[in-house]
C-alpha positions as CSV (number, residue, x, y, z in Angstrom):
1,X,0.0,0.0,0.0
2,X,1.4,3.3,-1.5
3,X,1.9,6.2,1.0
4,X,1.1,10.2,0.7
5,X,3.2,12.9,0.0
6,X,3.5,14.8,3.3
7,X,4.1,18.1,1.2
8,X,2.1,18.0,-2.1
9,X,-0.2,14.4,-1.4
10,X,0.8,12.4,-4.1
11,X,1.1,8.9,-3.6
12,X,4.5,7.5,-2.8
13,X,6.6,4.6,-1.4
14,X,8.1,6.8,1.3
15,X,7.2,9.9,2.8
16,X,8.3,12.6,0.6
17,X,7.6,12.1,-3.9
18,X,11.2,14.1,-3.8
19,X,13.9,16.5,-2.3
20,X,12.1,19.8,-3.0
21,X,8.5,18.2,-1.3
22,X,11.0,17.7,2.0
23,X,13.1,20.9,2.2
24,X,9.6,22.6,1.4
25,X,7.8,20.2,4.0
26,X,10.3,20.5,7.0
27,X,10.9,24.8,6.3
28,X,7.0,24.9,7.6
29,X,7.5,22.7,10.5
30,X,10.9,24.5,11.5
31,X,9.3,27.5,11.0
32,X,6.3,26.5,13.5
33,X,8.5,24.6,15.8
34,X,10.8,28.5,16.4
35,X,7.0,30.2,16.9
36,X,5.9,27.8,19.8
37,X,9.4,27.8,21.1
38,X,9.3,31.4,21.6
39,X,6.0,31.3,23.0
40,X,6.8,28.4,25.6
41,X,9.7,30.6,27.1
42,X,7.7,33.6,27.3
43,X,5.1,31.8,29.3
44,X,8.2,30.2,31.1
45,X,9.8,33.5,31.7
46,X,6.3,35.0,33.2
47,X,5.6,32.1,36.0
48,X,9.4,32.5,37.5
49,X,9.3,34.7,40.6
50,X,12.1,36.1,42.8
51,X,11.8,36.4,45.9
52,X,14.2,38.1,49.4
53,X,15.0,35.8,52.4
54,X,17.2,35.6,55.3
55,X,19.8,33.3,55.5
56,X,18.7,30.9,58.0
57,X,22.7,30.7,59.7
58,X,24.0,34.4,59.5
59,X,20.8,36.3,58.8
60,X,22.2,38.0,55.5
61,X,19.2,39.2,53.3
62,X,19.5,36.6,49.6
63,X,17.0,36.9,46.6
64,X,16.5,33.7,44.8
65,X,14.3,32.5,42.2
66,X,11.3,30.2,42.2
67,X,9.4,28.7,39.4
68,X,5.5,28.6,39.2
69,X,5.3,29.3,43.1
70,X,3.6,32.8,45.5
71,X,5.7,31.8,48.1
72,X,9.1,29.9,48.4
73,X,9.6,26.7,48.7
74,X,11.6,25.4,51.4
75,X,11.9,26.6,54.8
76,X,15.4,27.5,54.6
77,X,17.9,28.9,52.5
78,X,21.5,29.1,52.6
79,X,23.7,32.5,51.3
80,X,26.7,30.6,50.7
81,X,28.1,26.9,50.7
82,X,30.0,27.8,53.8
83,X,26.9,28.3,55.6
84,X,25.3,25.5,54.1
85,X,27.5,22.9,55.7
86,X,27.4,23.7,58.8
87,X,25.6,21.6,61.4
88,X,23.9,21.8,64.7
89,X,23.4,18.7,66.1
90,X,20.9,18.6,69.4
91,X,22.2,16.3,71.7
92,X,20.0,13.5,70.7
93,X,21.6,13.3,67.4
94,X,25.1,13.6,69.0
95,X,24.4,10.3,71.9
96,X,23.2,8.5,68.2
97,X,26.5,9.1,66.4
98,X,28.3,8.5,69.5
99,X,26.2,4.8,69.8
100,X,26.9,4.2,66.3
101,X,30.7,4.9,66.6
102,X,31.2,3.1,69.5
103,X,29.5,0.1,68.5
104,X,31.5,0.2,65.3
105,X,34.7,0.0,67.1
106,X,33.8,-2.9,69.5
107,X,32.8,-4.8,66.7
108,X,36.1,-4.2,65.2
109,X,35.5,-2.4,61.6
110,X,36.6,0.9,60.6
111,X,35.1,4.2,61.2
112,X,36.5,7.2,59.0
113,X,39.9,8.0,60.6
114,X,39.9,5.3,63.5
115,X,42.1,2.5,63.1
116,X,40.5,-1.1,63.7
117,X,40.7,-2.9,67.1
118,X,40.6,0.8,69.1
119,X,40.2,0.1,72.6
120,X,38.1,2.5,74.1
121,X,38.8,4.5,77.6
122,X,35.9,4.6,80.1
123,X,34.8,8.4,81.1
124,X,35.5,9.5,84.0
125,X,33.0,11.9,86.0
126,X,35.7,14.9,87.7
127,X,35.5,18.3,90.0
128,X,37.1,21.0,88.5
129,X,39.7,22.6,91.2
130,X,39.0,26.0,89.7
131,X,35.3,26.2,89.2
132,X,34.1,23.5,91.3
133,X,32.0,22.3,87.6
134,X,31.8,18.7,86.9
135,X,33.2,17.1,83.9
136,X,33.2,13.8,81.8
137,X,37.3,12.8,80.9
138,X,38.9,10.0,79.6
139,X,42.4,11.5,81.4
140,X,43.1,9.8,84.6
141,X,45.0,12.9,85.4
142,X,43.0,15.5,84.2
143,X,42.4,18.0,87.1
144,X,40.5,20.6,85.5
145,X,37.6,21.4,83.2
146,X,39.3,23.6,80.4
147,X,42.4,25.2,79.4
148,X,41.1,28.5,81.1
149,X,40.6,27.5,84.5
150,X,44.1,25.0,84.0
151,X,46.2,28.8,83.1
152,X,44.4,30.9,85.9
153,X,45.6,28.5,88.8
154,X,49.1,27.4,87.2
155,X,49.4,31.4,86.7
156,X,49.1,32.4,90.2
157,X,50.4,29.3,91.9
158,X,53.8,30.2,89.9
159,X,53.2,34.0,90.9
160,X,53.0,32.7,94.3
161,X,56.5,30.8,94.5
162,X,58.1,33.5,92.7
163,X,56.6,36.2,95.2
164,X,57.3,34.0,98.5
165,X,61.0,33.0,96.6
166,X,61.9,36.8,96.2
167,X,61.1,37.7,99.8
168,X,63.3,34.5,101.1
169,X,66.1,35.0,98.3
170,X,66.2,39.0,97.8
171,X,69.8,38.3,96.4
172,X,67.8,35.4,93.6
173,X,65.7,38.5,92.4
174,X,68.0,40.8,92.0
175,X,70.8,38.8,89.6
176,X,67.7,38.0,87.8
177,X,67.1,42.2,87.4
178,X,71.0,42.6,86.5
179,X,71.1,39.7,84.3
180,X,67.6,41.7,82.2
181,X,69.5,44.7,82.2
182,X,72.9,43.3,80.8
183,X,70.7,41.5,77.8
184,X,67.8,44.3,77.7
185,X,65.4,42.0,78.2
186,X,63.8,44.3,81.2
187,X,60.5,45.9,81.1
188,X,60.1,49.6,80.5
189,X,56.9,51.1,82.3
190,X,54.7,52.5,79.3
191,X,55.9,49.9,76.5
192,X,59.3,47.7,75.8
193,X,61.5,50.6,74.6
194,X,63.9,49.5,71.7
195,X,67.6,49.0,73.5
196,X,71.2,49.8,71.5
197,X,74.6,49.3,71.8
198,X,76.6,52.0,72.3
199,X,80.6,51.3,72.4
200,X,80.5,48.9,75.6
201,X,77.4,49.5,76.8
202,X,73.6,49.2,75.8
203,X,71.0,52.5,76.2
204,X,67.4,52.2,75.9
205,X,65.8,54.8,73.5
206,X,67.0,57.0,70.6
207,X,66.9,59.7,73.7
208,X,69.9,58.0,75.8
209,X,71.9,56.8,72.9
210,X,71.9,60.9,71.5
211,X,72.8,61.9,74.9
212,X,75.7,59.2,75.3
213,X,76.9,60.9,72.0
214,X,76.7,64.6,73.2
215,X,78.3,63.5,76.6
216,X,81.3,62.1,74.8
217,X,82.0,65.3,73.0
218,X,81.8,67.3,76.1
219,X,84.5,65.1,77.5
220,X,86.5,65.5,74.2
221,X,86.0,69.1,74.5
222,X,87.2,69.4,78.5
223,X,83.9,70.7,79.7
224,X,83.3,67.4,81.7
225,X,86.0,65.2,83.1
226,X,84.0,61.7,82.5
227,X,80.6,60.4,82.4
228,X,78.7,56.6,83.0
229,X,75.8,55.2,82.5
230,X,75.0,54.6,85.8
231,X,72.9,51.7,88.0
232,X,72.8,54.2,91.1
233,X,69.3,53.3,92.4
234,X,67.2,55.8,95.1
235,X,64.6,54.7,97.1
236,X,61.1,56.5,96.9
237,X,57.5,56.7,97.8
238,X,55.1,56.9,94.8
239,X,51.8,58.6,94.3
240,X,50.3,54.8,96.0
241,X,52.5,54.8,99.1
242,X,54.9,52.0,98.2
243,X,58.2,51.7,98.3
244,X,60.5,51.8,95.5
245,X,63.6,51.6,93.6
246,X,64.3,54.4,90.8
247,X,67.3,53.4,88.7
248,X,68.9,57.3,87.1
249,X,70.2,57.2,83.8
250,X,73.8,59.3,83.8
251,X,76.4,60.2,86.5
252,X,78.1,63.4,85.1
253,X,81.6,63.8,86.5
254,X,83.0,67.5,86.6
255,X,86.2,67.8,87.7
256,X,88.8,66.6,90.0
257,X,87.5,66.8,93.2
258,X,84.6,64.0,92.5
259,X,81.8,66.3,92.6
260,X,78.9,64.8,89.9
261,X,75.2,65.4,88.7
262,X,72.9,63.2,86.8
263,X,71.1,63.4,83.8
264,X,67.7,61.9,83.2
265,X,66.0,61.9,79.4
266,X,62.5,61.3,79.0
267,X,60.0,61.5,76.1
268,X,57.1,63.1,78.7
269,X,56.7,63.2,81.7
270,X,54.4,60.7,83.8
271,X,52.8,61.0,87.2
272,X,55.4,59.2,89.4
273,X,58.0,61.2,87.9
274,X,57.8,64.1,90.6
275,X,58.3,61.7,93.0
276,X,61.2,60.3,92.0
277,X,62.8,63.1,91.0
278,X,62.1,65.0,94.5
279,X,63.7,61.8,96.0
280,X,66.8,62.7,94.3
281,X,67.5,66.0,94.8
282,X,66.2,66.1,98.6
283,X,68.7,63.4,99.0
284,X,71.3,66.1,97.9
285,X,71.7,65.2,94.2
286,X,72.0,67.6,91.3
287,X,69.5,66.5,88.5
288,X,68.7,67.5,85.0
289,X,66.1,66.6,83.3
290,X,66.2,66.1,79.5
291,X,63.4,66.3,76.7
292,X,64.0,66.3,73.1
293,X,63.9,69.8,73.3
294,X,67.0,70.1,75.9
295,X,68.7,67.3,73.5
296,X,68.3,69.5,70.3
297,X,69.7,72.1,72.0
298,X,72.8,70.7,72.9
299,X,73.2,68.9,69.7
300,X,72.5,72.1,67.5
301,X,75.3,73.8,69.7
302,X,77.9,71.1,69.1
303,X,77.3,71.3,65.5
304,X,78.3,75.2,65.7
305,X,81.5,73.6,67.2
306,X,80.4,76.2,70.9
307,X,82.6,73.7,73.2
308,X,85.5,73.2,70.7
């Protein structure tokens, strides 16, 4: 039985009496096949709806897009993968992992990173020393609940021996001092001030080092006889009521007959200062005090060559 011509309806073995009855054929269905195409992704196009929702970890406003919905979908949405993947697990979920685990490694097979035939340690129910909390360990020698608690009683049990071994040993604490100050390791009230070496010796600051230079020329020139950096200490009361120690900076030697001064440099002047300084000179001590202004000075009149 002889077929039509889907083009021009003649009858035919196959579908098409020739080439020209196809082309001419499939141009009409292509051309109604790119009409309904269109069509379909307008209609498409109209049902999608975006829509603004919170992140349901971090609470960042997201838009996203839903097809052929008023509302969105799901109950939560995510911002970023980041926030995706994470979990929180309530505690029932937790004992059934824990179960699962445990009862993977008594029966001997592998679970993720554990190595077969684990044996696994009994908790132990504990008093923390610090905070009196209870706590589950598997440490026989555990003694406290967290790190936090461990540091705050090591810290002042070893603030305690060091305090009770400085008032036995005075001499202990005080080649410890010597030994900071002949490194300059030792701690400068207001910050760790940079320390250099100057010839033999080592000066904290810019201030002392400029000073150990301007005091060298004066002893070039003859209008000093010698200078150190001194450890002379003097005992005073500060703005509290304690007692203590205030190392001075330089011994100035003028002549012959041993009389001296010292110099003290300072970037500003703080509150115990007066104190110190009053120690000094009720004592019977000459003192002068230098800022960066007094240093300029001195510097801008070596440079004129006034001492030479």
């Amino acid at each position: 039985m002889l077929n039509k011509c889907l083009a021009c309806g003649k009858p035919v073995k196959n579908k098409y009496c020739n080439v020209s009855c196809q082309n001419r054929h499939q141009q009409k269905n292509r051309k109604k096949s790119k009409y309904s195409l269109q069509k379909r992704s307008q209609t498409t196009k109209d049902k999608w709806r975006t829509f603004t929702v919170s992140c349901s970890i971090c609470k960042k406003e997201i838009e996203i897009r839903e097809f052929n919905v008023e509302k969105p979908k799901k109950e939560k949405y995510y911002c970023s993968r980041n926030c995706a993947n994470t979990r929180h697990h309530s505690k029932e979920t937790k004992e059934k992992i824990s179960k699962s685990i445990k009862r993977k490694i008594k029966e001997g097979n592998p679970v993720g990173f554990i190595k077969k035939n684990l044996k696994l340690k009994e908790l132990r129910i504990k008093i923390c020393l610090k905070c009196n909390k209870e706590f589950e360990t598997k440490n026989k020698n555990q003694k406290f609940c967290s790190k936090k608690c461990a540091l705050i009683i090591s810290g002042k049990n070893r603030c305690k021996k060091a305090h009770k071994k400085r008032k036995e040993n005075p001499e202990w604490w005080s080649d410890i001092c010597k030994k900071a100050y002949a490194t300059g390791n030792n701690f400068v009230a207001g910050g760790t001030t940079k320390w250099y070496s100057y010839k033999d010796i080592k000066v904290q600051g810019t201030y002392e080092l400029r000073t150990c230079k301007i005091l060298d020329k004066w002893k070039e020139t003859g209008k000093i006889k010698d200078w150190e950096y001194t450890k002379d200490r003097i005992k005073y009361i500060d703005e509290k009521g304690k007692s203590r120690n205030y190392l001075l900076d330089f011994k100035v030697f003028e002549n012959n007959n041993g009389s001296f001064y010292y110099i003290e440099t300072k970037g500003w002047e703080r509150p115990n200062d007066k104190f110190k300084w009053y120690a000094v000179r009720n004592k019977g001590y000459k003192l002068i005090v230098w800022f960066n202004k007094e240093i300029n000075k001195e510097e801008i009149v070596l440079k004129k060559g006034a001492y030479s």
